[in-house]
C-alpha positions in Angstrom: 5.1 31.8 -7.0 3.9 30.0 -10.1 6.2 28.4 -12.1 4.7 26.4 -15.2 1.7 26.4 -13.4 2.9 25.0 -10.4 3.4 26.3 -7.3 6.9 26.2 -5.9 5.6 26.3 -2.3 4.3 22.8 -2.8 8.4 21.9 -2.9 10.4 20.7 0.0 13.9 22.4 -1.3 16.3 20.4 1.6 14.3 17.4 0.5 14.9 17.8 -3.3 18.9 18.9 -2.8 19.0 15.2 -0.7 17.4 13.4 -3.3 14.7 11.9 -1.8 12.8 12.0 -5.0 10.1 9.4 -6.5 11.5 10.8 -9.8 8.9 8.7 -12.9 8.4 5.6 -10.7 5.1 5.7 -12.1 6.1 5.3 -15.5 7.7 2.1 -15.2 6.4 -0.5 -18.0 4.0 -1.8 -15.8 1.5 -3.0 -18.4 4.2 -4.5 -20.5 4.8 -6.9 -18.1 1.3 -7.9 -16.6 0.6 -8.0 -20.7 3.5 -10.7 -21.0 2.7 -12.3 -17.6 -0.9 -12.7 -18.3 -0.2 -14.4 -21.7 -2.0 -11.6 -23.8 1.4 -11.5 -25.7 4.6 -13.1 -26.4 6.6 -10.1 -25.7 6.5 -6.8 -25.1 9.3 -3.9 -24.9 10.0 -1.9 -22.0 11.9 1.4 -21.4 14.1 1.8 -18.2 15.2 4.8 -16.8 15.3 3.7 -13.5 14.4 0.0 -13.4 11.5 0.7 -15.4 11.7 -2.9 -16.8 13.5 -5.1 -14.4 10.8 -3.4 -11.2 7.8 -4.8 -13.6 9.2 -8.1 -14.7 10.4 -9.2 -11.0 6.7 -8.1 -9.2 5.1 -10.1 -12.0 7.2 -13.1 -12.3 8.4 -12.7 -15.9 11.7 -12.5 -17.7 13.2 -8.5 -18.4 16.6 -7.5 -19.7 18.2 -3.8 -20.3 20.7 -4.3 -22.8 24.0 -2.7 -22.7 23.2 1.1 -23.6 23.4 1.8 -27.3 23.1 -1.8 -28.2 19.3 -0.9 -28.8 18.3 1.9 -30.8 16.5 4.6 -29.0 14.8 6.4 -32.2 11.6 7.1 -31.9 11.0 6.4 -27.8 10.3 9.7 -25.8 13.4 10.8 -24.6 13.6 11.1 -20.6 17.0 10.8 -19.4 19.7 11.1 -22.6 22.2 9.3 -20.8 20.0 7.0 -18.5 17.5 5.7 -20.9 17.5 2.4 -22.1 14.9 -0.3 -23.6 14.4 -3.7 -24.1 12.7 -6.9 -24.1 9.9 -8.4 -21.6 9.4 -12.2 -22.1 8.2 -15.1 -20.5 11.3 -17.0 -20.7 15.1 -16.2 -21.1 15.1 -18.5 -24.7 12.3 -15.8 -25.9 14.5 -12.9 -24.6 17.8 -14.7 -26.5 15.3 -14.7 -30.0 14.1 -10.8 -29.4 16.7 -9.4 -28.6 18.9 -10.9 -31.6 16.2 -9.6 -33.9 16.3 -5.7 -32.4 19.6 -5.1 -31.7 22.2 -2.9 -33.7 23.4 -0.2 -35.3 21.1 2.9 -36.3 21.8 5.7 -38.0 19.3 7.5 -37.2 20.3 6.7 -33.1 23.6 8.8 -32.9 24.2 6.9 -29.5 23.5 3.1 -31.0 26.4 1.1 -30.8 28.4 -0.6 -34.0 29.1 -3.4 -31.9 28.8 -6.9 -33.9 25.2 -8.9 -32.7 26.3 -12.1 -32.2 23.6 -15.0 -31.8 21.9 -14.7 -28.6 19.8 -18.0 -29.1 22.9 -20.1 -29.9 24.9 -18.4 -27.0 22.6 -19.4 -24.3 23.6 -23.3 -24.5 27.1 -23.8 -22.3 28.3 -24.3 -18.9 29.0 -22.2 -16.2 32.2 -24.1 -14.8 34.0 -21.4 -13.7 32.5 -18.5 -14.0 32.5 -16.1 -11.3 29.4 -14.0 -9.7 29.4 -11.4 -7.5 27.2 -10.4 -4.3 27.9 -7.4 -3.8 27.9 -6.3 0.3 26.3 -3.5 0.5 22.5 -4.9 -1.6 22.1 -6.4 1.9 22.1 -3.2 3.7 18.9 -2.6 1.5 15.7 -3.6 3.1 15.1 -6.7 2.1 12.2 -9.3 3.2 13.4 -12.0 5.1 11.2 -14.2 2.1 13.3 -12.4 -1.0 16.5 -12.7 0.9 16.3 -16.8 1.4 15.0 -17.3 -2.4 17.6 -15.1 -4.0 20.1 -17.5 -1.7 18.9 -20.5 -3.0 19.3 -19.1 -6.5 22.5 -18.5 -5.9 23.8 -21.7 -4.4 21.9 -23.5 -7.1 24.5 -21.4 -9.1 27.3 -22.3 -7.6 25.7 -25.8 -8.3 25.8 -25.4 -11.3 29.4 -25.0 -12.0 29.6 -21.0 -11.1 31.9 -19.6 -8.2 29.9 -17.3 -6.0 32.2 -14.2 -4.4 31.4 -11.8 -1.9 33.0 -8.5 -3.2 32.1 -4.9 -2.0 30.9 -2.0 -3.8 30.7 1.0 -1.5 29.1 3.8 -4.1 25.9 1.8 -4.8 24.4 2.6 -1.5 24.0 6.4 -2.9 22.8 5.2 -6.4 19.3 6.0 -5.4 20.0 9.3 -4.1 22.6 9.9 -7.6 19.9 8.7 -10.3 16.8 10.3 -8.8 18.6 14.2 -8.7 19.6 13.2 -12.4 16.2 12.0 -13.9 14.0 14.6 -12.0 16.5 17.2 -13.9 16.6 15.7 -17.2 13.3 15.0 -17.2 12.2 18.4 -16.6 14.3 19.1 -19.5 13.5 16.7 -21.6 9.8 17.2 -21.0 9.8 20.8 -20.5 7.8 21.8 -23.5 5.0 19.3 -22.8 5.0 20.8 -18.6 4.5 24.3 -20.3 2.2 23.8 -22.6 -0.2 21.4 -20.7 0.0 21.6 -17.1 -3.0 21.0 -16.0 -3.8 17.6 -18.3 -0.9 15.8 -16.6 -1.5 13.5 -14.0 -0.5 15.6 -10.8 1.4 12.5 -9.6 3.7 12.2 -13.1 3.5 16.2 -13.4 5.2 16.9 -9.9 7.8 14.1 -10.5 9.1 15.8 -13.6 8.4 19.4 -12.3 10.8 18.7 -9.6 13.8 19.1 -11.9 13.6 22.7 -12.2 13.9 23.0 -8.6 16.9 21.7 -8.1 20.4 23.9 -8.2 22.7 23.1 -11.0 25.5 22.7 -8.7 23.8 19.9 -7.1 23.3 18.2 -10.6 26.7 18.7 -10.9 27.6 17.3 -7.6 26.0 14.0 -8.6 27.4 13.5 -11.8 30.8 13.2 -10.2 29.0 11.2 -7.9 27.9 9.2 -10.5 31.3 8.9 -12.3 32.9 7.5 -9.5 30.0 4.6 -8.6 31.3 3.7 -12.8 34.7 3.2 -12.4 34.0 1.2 -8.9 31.8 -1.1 -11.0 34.3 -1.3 -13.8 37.2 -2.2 -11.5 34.6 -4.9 -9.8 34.3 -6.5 -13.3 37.7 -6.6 -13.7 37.6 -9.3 -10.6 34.4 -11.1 -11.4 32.5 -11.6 -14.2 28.7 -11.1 -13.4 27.1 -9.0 -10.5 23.9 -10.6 -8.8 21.5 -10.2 -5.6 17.8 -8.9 -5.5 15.4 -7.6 -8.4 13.6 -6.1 -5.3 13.9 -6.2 -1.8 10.1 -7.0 -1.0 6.8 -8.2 -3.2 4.3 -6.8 -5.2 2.3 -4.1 -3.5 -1.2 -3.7 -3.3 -2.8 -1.6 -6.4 -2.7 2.3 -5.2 -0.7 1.3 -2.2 1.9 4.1 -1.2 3.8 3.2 1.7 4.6 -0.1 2.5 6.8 -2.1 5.5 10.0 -3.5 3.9 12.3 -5.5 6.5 10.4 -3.8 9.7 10.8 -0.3 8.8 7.7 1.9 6.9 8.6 3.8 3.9 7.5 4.7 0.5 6.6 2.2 -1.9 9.0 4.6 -4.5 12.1 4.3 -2.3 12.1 0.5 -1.3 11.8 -0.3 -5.3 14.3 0.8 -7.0 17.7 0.4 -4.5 18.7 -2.9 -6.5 18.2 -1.6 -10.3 19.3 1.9 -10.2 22.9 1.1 -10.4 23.0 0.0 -13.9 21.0 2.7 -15.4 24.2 4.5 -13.9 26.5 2.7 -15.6 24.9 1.8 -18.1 25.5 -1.7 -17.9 23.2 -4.8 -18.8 21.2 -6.8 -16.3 18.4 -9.1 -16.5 16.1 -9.6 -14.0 14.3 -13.8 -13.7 11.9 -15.3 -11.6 13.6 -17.3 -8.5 11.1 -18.0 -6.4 7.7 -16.9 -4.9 6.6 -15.6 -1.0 4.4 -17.6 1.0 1.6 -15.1 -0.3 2.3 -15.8 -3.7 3.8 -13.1 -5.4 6.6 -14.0 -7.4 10.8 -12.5 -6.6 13.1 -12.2 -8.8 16.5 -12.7 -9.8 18.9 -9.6 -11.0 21.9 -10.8 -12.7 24.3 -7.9 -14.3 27.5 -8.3 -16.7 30.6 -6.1 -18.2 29.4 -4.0 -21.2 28.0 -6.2 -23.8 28.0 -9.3 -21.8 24.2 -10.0 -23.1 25.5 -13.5 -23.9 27.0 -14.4 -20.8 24.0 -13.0 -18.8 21.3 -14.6 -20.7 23.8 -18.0 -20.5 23.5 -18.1 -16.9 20.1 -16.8 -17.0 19.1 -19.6 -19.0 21.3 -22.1 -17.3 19.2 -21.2 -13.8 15.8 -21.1 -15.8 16.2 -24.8 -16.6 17.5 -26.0 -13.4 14.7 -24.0 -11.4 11.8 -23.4 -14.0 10.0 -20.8 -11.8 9.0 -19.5 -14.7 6.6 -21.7 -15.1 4.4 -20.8 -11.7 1.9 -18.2 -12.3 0.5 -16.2 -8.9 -3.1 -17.2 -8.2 -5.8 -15.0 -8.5 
C-alpha cells in the first residue's frame, strides 16, 4: 500500500508503537557547530528538537545552550515539533553565549509562544560564586551506556564543582529512563504533521534517510501518541519536584565520542547499537520539559575527541546555568583544546 509515496510495508508497526525511532537525528545542527568549532565563525544558532544543539556542541568540543522555551522567538524557523522545538546559541565559550543570548532573547509578537519574561544581563550574571549551590546527578543517566572515558571526565567535572564551592547530590529521577522512547513517538508524529505538506508534495526529492524519519509519524496510532503525552506529563512534574530539592541537574552531554562520518552503529559501554539511540538518552529530557541546559567541554578521550558537560536549571535559570558554566570554564579551560586532525 502506498501512502505519500511510501510504502507502508517498509514499517515495522510493534517497533514504531515501542518507540524505537531515530525520529530527525539527522537534522541536528551539525554544521553549526563544526562551523563554530573550526573558527569559520563566532557563533552560530542551533535548533533543538531533540538535542539538536547540545549532541553537536559536545562531539565537537564547543559551547551550546537551549534556552528555557519561549525565551527565544521561534518566528520564522521551520516548525517540527510545536511544543518540543527550541533554538539557541553555539559558541566557543560560555562569556560569548552570556553576550548572544542577551542580544536574542525576548518577547515577540509575532511568536505567540515567546515569553514576556524580563532579560536580565547574562554577561554581568556570569561573575559570582557557587558557595552553596546545589547540583544534581541524577541516578538513573548512569544506567545509560556510558564510556568508561566520558564517565571519569564528567566525574572530575563535577568534583571540580564541588571544588568550587557547589554541593554535589545524588537524587533520582525514575521517568527519564523512558524519555527516549516518550520524545521519539512525539517528534516522529509531529513531524509528520508539521511536514506533511512538503512529504506530499515531494516525496521522492527527500533524502530517504530524513523522509522515512518524518514518514514514520503517520504510522503511529493516536492512542499511542496519547499514551506518551501523559507519559510525558508525568517525567515534568518529577523534574519540577527535583528542582524544588536542588537547583541545577548535571551528568553527560553523551555517553560516548564522536562517531566516524557515515558510521551507523557503534559499541557504547560493551553493547552494539545504533549510533541514533546511544545519542540522545542524556538531552531528550529537557526538550520534554522544556527546560534550559547547556552543554561545555569537560574533557577529551584518549583518542581525542572532545566530551562534554550537560548542566540543566529550573525554568529561566539561564543565569545560574551559564554562572556555573562559566565558573567551570575558567577553572578547567577545555575549551581551549582543539581535536587534532
Amino acid at each position: 500500500m502506498e501512502f505519500f509515496g511510501l510504502d507502508t510495508r517498509d514499517y515495522n508497526m510493534e517497533e514504531l508503537y515501542l518507540g524505537v525511532l531515530d525520529s530527525l537525528g539527522s537534522l541536528e545542527s551539525g554544521g553549526s557547530a563544526s562551523a563554530v568549532a573550526s573558527g569559520e565563525c563566532a557563533f552560530a544558532m542551533g535548533s533543538d528538537s531533540g538535542g539538536s544543539i547540545r549532541m553537536p556542541a559536545g562531539l565537537c568540543g564547543i559551547v551550546g545552550l537551549k534556552p528555557t522555551f519561549g525565551l527565544l522567538t521561534r518566528h520564522g524557523i521551520m516548525e517540527i515539533s510545536p511544543s518540543m522545538d527550541h533554538h539557541g546559541p553555539m559558541t566557543r565559550t560560555v562569556r560569548d553565549c552570556a553576550i548572544i543570548l542577551r542580544a536574542i532573547a525576548g518577547y515577540d509578537s509575532k511568536d505567540p509562544d515567546s515569553s514576556r519574561h524580563a532579560i536580565p544581563d547574562y554577561l554581568r550574571a556570569i561573575n559570582g560564586g557557587l558557595k552553596g549551590l546545589k547540583i544534581g546527578i541524577p541516578q538513573e543517566f548512569y544506567k545509560f551506556p556510558i564510556e568508561p572515558e566520558v564517565k571519569q571526565a564528567v566525574k572530575r567535572a563535577l568534583n571540580k564543582l564541588f571544588e568550587l564551592g557547589a554541593i554535589i547530590k545524588k537524587v533520582n529521577w525514575p521517568m527519564v529512563s523512558y524519555a527516549q522512547t516518550i520524545s521519539s513517538a512525539i517528534l516522529a508524529v509531529d513531524a509528520a504533521h508539521s511536514l506533511r505538506a512538503l512529504i506530499l508534495k515531494h516525496p521522492r526529492k527527500i533524502d530517504s534517510s530524513v523522509r522515512n524519519r518524518i514518514a514514520s509519524g503517520f504510522f503511529i496510532p493516536a492512542v499511542s501518541y496519547l499514551q506518551v503525552q501523559t507519559a510525558r506529563a508525568k517525567l515534568n512534574c518529577q523534574s519540577y519536584d527535583l528542582l524544588r530539592e536542588v537547583d541545577l541537574l548535571a551528568g553527560p552531554t553523551l555517553g560516548v565520542p564522536a562517531p566516524k562520518i557515515g558510521e551507523k552503529e557503534i559499541v557504547a559501554a560493551g553493547s552494539k547499537m545504533s549510533v541514533f539511540k546511544a545519542l540522545p538518552p542524556f538531552v531528550r529530557p529537557f526538550n520534554l520539559n522544556g527546560l534550559p541546559a547547556i552543554s561545555i567541554p569537560c574533557g577529551f578521550t584518549s583518542g581525542n575527541l572532545p566530551i562534554g558537560l550537560q548542566i540543566a536549571g529550573r525554568p529561566f535559570s539561564e543565569k545560574t546555568i551559564l554562572k556555573v558554566a562559566y565558573a567551570y570554564e575558567t577553572f578547567d579551560p577545555w575549551h581551549k583544546k582543539h581535536p587534532s586532525l
